[in-house]
KOLDRENLUM-781770 format. One record per residue (C-alpha): x, z, y; residue in one letter. Coordinates in steps of 0.1 Angstrom, whole numbers, plus 5000, padded with zeros to 4 digits. Each point is the difference from the previous one (the first is absolute). Layout:
<rs>
<c1 = X; c3 = Z; c2 = Y; res = A>
...
</rs>
This chain:
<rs>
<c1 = 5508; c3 = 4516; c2 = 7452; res = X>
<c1 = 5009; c3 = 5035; c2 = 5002; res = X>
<c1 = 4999; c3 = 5014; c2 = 5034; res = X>
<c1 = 5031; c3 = 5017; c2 = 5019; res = X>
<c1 = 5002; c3 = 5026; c2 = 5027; res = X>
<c1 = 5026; c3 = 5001; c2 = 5022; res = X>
<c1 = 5012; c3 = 5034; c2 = 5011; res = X>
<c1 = 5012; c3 = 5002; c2 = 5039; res = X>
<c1 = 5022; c3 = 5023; c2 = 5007; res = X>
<c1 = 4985; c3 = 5008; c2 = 5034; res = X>
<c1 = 4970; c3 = 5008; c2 = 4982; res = X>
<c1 = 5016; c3 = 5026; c2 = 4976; res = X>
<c1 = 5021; c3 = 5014; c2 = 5033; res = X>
<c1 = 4967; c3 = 5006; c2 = 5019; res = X>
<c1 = 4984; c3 = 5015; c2 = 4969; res = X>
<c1 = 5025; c3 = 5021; c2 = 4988; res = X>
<c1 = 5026; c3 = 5004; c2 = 5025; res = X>
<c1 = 5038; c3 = 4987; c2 = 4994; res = X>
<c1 = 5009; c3 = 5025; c2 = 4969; res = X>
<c1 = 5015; c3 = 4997; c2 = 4968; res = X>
<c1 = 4996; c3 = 5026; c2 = 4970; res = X>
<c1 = 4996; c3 = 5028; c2 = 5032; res = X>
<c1 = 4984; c3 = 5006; c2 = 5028; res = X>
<c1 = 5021; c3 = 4994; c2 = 5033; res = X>
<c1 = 5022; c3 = 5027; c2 = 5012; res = X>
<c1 = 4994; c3 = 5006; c2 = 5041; res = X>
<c1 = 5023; c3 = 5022; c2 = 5014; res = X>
<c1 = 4994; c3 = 5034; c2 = 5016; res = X>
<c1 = 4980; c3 = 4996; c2 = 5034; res = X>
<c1 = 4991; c3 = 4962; c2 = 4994; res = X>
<c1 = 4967; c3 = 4995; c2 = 4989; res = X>
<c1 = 4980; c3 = 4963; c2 = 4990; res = X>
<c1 = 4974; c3 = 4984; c2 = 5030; res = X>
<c1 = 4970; c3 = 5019; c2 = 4978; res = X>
<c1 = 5013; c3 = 5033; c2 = 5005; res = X>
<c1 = 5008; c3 = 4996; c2 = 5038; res = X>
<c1 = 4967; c3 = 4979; c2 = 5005; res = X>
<c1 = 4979; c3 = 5032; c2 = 4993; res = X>
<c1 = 5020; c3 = 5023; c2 = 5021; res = X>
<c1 = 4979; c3 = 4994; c2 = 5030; res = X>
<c1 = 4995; c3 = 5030; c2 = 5017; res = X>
<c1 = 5015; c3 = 5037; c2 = 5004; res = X>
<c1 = 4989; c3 = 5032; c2 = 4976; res = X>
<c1 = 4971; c3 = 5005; c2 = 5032; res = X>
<c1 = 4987; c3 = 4963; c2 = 4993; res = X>
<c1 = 5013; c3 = 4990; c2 = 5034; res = X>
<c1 = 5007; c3 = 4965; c2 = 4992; res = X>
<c1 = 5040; c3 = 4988; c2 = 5006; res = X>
<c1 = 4990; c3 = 4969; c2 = 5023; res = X>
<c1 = 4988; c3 = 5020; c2 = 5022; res = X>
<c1 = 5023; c3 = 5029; c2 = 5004; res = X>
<c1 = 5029; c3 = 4968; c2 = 5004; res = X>
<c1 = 4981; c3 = 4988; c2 = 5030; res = X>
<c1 = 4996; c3 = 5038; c2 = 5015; res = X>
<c1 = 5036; c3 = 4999; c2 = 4989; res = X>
<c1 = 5005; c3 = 4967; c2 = 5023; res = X>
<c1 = 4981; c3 = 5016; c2 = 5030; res = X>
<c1 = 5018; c3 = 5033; c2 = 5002; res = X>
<c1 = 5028; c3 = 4980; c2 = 5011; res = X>
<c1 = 4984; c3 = 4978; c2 = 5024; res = X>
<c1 = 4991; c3 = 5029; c2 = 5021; res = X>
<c1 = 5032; c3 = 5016; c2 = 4993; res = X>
<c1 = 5020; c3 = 4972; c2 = 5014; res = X>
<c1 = 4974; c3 = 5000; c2 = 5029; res = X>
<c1 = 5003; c3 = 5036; c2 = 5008; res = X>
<c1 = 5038; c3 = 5002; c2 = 5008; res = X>
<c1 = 5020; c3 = 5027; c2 = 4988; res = X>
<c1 = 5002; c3 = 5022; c2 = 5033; res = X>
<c1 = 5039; c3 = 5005; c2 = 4998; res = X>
<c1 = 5005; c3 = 4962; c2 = 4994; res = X>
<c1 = 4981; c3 = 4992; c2 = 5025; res = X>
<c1 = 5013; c3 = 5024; c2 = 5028; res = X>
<c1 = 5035; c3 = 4996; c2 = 4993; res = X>
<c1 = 5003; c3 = 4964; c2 = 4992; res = X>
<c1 = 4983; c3 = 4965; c2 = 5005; res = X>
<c1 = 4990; c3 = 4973; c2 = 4976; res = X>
<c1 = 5019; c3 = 4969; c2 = 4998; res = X>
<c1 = 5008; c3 = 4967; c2 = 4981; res = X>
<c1 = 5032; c3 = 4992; c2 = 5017; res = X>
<c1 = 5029; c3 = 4999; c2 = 4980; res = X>
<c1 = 5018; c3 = 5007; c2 = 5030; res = X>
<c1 = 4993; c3 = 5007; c2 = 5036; res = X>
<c1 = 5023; c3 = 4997; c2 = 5031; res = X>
<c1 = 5002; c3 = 5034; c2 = 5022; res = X>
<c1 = 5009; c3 = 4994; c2 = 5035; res = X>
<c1 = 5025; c3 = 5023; c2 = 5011; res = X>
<c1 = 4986; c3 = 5021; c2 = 5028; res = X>
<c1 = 4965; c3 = 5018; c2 = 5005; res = X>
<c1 = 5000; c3 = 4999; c2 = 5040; res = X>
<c1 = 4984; c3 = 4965; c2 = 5017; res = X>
<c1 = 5019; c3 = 4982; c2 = 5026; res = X>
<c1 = 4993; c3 = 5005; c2 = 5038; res = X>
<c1 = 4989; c3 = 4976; c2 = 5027; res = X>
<c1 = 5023; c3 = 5004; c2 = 5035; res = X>
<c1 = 4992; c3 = 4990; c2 = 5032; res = X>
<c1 = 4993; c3 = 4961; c2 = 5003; res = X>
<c1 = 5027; c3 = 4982; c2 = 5028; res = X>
<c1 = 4992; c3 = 4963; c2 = 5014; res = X>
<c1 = 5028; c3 = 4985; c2 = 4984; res = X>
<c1 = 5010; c3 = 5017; c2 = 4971; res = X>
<c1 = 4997; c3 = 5002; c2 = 4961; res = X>
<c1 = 4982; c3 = 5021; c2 = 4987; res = X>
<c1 = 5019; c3 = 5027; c2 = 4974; res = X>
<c1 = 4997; c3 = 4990; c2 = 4969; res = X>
<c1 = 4981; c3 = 5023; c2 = 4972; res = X>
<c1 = 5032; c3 = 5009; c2 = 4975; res = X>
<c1 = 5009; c3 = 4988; c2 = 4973; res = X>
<c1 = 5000; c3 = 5030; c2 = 4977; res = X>
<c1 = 5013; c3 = 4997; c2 = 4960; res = X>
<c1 = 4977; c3 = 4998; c2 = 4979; res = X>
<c1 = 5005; c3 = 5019; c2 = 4965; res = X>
<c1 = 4984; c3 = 4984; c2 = 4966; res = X>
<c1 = 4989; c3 = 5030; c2 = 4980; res = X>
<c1 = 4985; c3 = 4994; c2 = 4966; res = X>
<c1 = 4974; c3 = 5014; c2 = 4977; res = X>
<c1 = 5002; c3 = 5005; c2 = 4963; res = X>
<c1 = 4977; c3 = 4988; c2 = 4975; res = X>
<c1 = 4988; c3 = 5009; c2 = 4962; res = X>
<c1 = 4976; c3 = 5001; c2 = 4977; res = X>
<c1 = 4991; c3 = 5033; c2 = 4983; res = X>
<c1 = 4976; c3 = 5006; c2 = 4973; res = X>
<c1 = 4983; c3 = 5027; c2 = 4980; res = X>
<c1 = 4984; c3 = 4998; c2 = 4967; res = X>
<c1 = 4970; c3 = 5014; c2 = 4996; res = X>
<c1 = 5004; c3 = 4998; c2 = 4956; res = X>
<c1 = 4959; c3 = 5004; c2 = 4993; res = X>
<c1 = 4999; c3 = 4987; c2 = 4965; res = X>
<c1 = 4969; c3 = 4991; c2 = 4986; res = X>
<c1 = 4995; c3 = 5038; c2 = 4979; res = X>
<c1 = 5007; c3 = 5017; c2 = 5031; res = X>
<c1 = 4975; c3 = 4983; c2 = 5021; res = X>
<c1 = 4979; c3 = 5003; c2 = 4967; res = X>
<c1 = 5002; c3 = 5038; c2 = 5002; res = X>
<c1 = 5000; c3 = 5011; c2 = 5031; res = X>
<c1 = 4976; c3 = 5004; c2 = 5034; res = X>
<c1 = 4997; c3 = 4979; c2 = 5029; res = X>
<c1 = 5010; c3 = 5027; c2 = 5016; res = X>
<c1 = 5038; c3 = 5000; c2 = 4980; res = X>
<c1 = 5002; c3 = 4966; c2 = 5006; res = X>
<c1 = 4994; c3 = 5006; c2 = 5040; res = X>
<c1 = 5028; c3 = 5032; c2 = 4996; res = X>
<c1 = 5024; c3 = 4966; c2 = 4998; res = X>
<c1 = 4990; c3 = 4987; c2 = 5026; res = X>
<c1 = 5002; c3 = 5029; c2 = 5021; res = X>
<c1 = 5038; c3 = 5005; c2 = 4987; res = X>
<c1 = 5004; c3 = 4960; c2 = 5002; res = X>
<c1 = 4993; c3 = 5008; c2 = 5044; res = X>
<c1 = 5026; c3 = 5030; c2 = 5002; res = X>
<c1 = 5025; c3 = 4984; c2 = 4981; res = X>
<c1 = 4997; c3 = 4970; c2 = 5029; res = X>
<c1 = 4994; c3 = 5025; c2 = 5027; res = X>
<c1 = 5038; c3 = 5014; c2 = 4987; res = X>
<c1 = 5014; c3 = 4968; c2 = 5001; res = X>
<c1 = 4992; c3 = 4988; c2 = 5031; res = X>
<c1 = 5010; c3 = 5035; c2 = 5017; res = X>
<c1 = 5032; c3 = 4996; c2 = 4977; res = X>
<c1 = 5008; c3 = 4967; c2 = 5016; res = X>
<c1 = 4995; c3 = 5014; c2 = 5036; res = X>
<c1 = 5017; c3 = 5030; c2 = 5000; res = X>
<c1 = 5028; c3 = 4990; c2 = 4973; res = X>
<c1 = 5010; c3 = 4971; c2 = 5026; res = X>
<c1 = 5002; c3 = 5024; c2 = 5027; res = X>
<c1 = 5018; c3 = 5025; c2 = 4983; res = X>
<c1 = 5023; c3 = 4974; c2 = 4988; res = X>
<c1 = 5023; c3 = 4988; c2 = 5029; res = X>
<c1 = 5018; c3 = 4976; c2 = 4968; res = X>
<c1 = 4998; c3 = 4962; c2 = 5015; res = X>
<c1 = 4986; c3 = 4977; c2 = 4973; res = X>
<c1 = 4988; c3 = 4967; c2 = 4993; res = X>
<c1 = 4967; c3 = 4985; c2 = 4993; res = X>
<c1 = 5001; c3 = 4969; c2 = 4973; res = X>
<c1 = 5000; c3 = 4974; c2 = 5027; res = X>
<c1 = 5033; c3 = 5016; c2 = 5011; res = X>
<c1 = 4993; c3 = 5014; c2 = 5031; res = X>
<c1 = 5012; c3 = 5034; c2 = 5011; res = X>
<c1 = 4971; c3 = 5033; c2 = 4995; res = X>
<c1 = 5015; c3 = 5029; c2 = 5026; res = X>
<c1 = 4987; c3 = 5040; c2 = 5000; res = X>
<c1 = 5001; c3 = 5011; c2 = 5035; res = X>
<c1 = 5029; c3 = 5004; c2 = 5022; res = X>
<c1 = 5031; c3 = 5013; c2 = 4980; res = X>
<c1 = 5031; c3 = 4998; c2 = 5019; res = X>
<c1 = 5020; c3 = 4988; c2 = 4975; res = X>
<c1 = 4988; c3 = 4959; c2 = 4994; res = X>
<c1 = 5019; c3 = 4989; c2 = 5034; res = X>
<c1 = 4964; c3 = 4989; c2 = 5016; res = X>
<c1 = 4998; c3 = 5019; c2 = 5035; res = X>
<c1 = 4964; c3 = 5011; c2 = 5010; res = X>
<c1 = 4992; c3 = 4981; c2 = 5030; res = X>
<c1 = 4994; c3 = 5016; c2 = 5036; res = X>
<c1 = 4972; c3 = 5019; c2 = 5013; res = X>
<c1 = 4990; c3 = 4993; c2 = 5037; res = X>
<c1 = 5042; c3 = 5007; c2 = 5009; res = X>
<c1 = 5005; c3 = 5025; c2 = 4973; res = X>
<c1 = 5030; c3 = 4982; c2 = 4975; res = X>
<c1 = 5005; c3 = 5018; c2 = 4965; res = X>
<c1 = 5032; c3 = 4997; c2 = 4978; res = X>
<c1 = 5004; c3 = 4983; c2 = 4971; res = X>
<c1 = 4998; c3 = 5031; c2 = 4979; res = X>
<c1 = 4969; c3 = 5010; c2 = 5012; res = X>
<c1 = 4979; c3 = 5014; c2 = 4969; res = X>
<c1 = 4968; c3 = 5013; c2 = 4999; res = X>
<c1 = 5007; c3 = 5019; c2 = 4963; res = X>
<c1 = 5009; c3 = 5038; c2 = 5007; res = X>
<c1 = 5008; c3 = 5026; c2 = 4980; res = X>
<c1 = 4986; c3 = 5030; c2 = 5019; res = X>
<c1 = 5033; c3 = 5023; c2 = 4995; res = X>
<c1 = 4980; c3 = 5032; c2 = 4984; res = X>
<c1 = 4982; c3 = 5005; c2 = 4968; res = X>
<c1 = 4972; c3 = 5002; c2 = 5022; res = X>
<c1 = 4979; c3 = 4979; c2 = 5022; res = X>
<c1 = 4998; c3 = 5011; c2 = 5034; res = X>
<c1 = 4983; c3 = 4987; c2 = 5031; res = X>
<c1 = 5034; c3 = 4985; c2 = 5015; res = X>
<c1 = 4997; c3 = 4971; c2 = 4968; res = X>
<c1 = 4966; c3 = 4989; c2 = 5013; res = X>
<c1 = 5008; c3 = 5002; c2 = 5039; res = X>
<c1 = 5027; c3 = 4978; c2 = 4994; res = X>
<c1 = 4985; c3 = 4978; c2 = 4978; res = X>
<c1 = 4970; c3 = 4992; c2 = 5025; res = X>
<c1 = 5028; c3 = 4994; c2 = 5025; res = X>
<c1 = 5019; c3 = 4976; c2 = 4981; res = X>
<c1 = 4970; c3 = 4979; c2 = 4991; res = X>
<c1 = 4984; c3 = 5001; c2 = 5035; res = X>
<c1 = 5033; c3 = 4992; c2 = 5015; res = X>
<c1 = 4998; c3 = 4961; c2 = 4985; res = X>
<c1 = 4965; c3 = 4998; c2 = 5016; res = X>
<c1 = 4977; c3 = 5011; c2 = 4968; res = X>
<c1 = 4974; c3 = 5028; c2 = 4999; res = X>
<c1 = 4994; c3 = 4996; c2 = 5040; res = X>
<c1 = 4976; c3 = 4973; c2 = 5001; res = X>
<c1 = 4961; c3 = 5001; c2 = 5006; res = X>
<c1 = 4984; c3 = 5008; c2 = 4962; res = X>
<c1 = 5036; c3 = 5008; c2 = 4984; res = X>
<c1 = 5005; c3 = 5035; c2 = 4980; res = X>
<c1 = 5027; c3 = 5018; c2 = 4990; res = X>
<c1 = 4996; c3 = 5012; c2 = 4957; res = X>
<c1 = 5020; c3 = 5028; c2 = 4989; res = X>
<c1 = 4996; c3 = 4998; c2 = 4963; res = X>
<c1 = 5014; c3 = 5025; c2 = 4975; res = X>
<c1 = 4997; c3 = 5015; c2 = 4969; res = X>
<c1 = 4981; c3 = 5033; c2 = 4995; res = X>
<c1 = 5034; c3 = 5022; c2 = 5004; res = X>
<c1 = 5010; c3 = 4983; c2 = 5037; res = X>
<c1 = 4963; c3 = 5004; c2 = 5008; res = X>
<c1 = 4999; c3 = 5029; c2 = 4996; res = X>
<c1 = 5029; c3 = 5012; c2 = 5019; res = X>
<c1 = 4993; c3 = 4971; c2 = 5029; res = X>
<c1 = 4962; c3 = 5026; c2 = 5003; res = X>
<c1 = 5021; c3 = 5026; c2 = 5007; res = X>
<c1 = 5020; c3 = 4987; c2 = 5036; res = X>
<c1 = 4984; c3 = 5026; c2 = 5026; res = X>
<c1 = 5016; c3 = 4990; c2 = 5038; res = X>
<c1 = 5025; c3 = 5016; c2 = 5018; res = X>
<c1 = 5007; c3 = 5017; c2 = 4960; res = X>
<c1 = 5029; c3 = 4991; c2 = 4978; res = X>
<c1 = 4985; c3 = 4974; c2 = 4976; res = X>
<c1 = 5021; c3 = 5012; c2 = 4971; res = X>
<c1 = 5023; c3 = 5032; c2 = 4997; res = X>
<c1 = 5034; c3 = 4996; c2 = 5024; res = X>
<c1 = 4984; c3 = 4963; c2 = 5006; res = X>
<c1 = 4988; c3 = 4985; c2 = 5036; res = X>
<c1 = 4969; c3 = 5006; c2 = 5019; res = X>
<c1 = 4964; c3 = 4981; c2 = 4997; res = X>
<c1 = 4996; c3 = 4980; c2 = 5027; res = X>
<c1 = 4964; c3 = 5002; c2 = 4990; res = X>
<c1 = 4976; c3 = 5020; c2 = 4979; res = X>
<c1 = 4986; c3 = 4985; c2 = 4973; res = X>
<c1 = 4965; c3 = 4990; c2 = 4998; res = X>
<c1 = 4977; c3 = 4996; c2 = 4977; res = X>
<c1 = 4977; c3 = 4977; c2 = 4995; res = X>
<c1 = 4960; c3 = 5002; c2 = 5003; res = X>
<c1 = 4996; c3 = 4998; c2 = 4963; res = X>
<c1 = 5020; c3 = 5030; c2 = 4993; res = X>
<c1 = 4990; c3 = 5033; c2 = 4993; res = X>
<c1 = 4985; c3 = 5019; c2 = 5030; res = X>
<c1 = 5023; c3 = 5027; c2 = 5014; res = X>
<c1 = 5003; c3 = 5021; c2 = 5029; res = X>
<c1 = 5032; c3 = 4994; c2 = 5028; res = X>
<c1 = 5012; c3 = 5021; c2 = 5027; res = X>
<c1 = 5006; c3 = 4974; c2 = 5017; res = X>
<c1 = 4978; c3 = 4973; c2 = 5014; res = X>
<c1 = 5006; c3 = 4961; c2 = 4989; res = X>
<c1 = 5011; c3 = 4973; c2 = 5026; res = X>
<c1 = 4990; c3 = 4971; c2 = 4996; res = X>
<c1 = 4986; c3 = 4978; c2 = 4971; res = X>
<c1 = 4998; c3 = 5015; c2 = 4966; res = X>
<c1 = 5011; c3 = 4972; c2 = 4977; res = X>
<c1 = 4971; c3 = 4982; c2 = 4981; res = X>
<c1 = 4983; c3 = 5010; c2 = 4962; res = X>
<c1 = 5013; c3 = 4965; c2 = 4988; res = X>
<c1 = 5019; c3 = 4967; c2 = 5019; res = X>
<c1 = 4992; c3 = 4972; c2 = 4982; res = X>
<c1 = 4987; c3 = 5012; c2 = 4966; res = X>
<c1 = 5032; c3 = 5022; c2 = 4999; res = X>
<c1 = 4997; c3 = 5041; c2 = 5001; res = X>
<c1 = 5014; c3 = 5014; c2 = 5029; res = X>
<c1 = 5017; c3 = 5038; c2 = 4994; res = X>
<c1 = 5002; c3 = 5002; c2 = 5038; res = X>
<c1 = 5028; c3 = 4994; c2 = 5026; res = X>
<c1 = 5036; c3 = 5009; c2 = 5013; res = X>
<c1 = 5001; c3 = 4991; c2 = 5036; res = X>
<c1 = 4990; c3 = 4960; c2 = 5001; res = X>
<c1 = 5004; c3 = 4998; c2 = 4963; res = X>
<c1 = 4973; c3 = 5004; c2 = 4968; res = X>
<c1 = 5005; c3 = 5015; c2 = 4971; res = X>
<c1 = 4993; c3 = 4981; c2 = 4968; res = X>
<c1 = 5008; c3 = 5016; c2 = 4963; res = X>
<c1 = 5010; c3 = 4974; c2 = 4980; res = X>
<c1 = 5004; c3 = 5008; c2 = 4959; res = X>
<c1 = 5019; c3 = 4965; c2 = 5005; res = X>
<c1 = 5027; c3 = 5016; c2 = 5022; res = X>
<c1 = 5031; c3 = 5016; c2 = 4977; res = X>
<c1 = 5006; c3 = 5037; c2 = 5007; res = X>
<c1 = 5023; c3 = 5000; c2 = 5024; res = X>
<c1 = 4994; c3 = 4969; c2 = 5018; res = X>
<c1 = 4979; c3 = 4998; c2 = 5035; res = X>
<c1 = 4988; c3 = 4965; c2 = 5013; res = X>
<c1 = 4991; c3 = 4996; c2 = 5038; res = X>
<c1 = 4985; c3 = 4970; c2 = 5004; res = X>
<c1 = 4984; c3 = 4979; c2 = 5031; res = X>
<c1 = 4968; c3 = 4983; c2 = 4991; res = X>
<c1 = 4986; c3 = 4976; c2 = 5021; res = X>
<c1 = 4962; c3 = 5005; c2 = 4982; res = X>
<c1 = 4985; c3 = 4984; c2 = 4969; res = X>
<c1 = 5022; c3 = 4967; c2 = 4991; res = X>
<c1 = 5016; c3 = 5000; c2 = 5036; res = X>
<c1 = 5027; c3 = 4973; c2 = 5001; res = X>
<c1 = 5022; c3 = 5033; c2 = 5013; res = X>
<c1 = 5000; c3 = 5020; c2 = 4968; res = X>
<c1 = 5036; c3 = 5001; c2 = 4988; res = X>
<c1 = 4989; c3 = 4988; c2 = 4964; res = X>
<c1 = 4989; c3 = 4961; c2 = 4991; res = X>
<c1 = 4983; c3 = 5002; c2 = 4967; res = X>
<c1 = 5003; c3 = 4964; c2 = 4987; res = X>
<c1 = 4970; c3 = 4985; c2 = 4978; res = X>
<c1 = 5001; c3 = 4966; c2 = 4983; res = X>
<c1 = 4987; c3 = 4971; c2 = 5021; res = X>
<c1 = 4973; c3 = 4993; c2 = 4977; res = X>
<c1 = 4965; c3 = 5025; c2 = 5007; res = X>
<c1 = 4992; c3 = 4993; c2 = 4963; res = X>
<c1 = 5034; c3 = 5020; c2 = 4991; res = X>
<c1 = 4998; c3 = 5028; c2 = 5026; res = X>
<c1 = 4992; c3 = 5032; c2 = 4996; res = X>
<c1 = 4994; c3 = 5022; c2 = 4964; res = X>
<c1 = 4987; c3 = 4976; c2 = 4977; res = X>
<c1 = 4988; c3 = 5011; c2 = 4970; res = X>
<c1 = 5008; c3 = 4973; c2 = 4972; res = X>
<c1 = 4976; c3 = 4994; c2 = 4967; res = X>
<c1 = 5014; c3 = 5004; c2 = 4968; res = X>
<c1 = 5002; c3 = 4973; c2 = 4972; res = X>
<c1 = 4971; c3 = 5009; c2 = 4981; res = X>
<c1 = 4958; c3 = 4992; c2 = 4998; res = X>
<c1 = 4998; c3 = 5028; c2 = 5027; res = X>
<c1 = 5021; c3 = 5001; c2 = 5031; res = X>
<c1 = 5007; c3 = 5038; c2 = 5003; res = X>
<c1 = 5016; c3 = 5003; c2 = 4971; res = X>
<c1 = 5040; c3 = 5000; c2 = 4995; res = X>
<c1 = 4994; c3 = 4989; c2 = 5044; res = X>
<c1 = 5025; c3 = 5014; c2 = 5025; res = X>
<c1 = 5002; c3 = 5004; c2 = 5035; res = X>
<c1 = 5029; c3 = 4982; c2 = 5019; res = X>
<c1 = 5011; c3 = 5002; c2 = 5038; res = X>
<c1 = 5024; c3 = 4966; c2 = 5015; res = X>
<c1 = 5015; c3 = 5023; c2 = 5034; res = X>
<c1 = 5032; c3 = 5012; c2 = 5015; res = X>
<c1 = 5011; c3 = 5011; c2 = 5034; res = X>
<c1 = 5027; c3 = 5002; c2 = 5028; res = X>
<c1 = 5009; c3 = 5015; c2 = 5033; res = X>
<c1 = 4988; c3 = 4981; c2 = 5029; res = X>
<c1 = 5005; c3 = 5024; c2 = 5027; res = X>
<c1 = 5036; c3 = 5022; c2 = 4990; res = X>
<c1 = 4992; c3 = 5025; c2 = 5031; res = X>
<c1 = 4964; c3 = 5006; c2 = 4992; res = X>
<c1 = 5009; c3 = 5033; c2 = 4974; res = X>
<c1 = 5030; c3 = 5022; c2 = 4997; res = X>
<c1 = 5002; c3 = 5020; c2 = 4965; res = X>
<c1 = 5012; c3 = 5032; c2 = 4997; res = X>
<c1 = 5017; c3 = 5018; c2 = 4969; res = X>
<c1 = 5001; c3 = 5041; c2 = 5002; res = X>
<c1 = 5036; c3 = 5012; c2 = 4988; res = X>
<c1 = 5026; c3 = 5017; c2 = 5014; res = X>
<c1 = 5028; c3 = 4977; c2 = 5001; res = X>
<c1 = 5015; c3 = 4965; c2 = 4987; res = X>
<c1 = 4987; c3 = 4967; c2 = 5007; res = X>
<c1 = 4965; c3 = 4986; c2 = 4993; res = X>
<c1 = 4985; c3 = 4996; c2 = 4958; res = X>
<c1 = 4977; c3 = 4973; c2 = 4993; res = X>
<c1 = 4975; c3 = 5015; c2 = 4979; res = X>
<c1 = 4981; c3 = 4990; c2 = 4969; res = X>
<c1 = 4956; c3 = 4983; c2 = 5008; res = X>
<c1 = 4985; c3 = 5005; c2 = 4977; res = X>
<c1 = 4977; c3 = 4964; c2 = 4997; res = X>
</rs>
């Protein structure tokens, strides 16, 4: 009997590969598991596995190390929503009679203010030949660009809301506010007897091409008049670009603070991190600190510190109340997602035999005003009513 062999084809596809009369055509930038099995490390020999878990751990400590801004200006959250009592003053006992009822605590409004929410991403696009062909040390300039790019968004988010005096809406529906704006019918409530009308704003245009020191006395009297900035551990921020900073170092007291403009109230200090220099004068009082909070202090105008900001437009200066790091008084509520596992930068592995490569970086957050008094923003023109600028995120 003559023998027979049957021919699988499973066999011939694991022997050969699935071909007919050519070999198979892979396009540009996609490669077969043989190729991508021995690209295992980078051109230094530092093996991929491990620079995706140092990839992993840079931002674990990055989400434990708040950014310094986010952190003084705002307050982590998971609420979609929160409920703002109207008033900042507490009620008052009165003397007790025998007989009567006691007065009641009142029964202030209570305003549901909402925070935003989104995920954004950024691609970090290592291919395999990249990663193949470069240092450890290229690889980690990624990362390094992977933190500033999140360290612009979350400074985006916070400043762009409180630029932005636009009402909104958060995808449950419920209404995301900037601070007070004078124009969205909702009347700040009353501060221990003082009323304010319903066109009260707290975004000024300053009325010269200049900043003088009449902006920033009046916008540390409009927050403190709603009760922020005056309690025990609170702190006034002045940020601002490079070009109001510099002018804002300038305000001498008793001296016009800008050509034909008003007189300082107060002389401008700095801080004792800048440069040493000799005054005629001696300083009262306390010389504003090196740093508050991780954030670099330039040095103050009267109860306010100075903080440059490359996040703040040209043109644009922020005063803002902070209560300290993640006080439940900072104006801003940055909203996270209510699972731990999805807070925070997370960096996110690629579909490949190694992690890193063709991984990106995403961030699920979004923000709101809490507290509309807490900041007042200033824009420097001359005339006509206020621009909401362009963040940059």
């Amino acid at each position: 009997m003559m023998e027979t062999t049957t021919t699988h084809w499973l066999d011939l596809i694991i022997t050969n590969g699935i071909s007919g009369a050519e070999q198979p055509y892979l396009a540009p930038g996609i490669q077969d598991s043989s190729t991508v099995a021995r690209i295992s490390e980078t051109a230094d020999n530092v093996n991929l596995s491990i620079l995706w878990e140092e990839f992993r751990e840079i931002a674990r400590l990055w989400n434990e190390h708040r950014l310094a801004l986010s952190d003084l200006v705002s307050f982590r959250t998971t609420s979609v929503a929160d409920a703002v009592p109207q008033r900042v003053t507490s009620d008052s006992f009165e003397p007790a009679t025998e007989f009567g009822i006691p007065k009641s605590m009142s029964q202030d409004g209570l305003l549901l203010v909402g925070y935003d929410f989104d995920f954004h991403d950024l691609r970090s696009a290592f291919t395999w030949r990249f990663l193949a062909e470069s240092s450890a040390d290229q690889v980690r300039q990624y990362f390094n660009r992977a933190l500033e790019s999140d360290a612009k968004l979350q400074s985006g988010l916070i400043f762009g809301r409180l630029l932005d005096p636009t009402e909104g809406l958060n995808s449950e529906g419920i209404k995301t506010y900037g601070l007070f704006n004078g124009t969205d019918n909702i009347t700040p409530p009353s501060y221990f007897g003082k009323s304010f009308p319903s066109n009260h704003s707290h975004y000024l245009v300053s009325q010269a091409n200049v900043i003088d020191s009449a902006d920033l006395e009046d916008s540390y009297r409009l927050i403190r008049e709603h009760g922020y900035g005056v309690q025990a551990g609170s702190q006034l921020l002045v940020f601002a670009n490079v070009g109001e900073s510099e002018a804002i170092q300038t305000f001498r007291a008793g001296e016009e603070s800008r050509a034909g403009g008003p007189k300082a109230r107060w002389s401008y200090i700095p801080s004792s991190s800048a440069p040493p220099r000799i005054e005629m004068g001696t300083i009262l009082g306390q010389v504003a600190p090196t740093n508050f909070g991780g954030l670099e202090v330039s040095g103050s105008y009267g109860p306010g510190w100075l903080v440059e900001s490359p996040y703040v437009p040209s043109g644009y200066v922020i005063t803002v109340a902070s209560g300290g790091a993640g006080s439940l008084l900072n104006p801003i509520g940055m909203r996270e997602h209510t699972k731990a596992s999805l807070q925070g930068l997370r960096p996110i592995a690629g579909n490949w035999a190694y992690p890193i490569i063709d991984s990106f970086w995403t961030h699920g957050i979004g923000c709101g005003t809490r507290h509309r008094g807490a900041a007042v923003v200033t824009q420097v023109k001359a005339s006509g009513s206020y621009d909401i600028p362009v963040v940059p995120r």
